[in-house]
N, C-alpha and C positions, 0 to 999 in steps of 0.2 A: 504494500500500500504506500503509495506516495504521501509527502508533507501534504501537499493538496486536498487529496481524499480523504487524510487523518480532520483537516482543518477544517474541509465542509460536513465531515461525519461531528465533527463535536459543536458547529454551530447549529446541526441540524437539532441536535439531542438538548442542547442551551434552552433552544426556541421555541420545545417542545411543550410550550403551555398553551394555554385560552386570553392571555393576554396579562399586562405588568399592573402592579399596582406600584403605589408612589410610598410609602411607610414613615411615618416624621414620629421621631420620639425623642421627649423630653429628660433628660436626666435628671435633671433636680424637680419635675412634679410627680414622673413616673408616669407620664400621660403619655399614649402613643395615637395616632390616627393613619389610618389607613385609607388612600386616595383612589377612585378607579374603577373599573378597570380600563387600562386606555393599551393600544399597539405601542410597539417596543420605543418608534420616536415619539410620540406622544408622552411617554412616560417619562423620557428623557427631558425632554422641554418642559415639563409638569415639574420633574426634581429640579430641575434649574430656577426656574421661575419661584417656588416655595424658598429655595439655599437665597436669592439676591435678595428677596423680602424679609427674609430671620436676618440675611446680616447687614440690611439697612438697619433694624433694629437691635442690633449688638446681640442677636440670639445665637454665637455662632456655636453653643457646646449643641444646644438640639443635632441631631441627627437625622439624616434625609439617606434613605435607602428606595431602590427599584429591586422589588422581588415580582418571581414570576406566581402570577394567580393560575388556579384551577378551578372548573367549573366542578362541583358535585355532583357526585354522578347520581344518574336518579331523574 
């Protein structure tokens, strides 16, 4: 297997959800929220846009994660 095919094999299996959510959690409230669900750049632009807002206002210890969601099944 070539680097090629290892690299499209592991973005394939990455991307292998139902779409990202956005995750912003607080350390000193313990508060977490969950944003979403939106596609891979959506979710990108989403954590981007939440990080310039927290650190206009000096919130820069919160935490801003893109995890992949899944639908339940059922």
């Amino acid at each position: 297997m070539t680097i090629t095919e290892v690299l499209l094999e592991r973005v394939h299996d990455i991307d292998a959800c139902d779409g990202y959510l956005v995750v912003v959690s607080d350390p000193d409230t313990g508060a977490v929220d969950a944003h979403g669900p939106f596609d891979g750049i959506g979710a990108a632009v989403e954590a981007d846009r939440r990080r310039h807002e927290l650190d206009a206002e000096q919130l820069d210890d919160v935490v801003i994660k893109v995890v992949r969601w899944h639908r339940a099944a059922g």
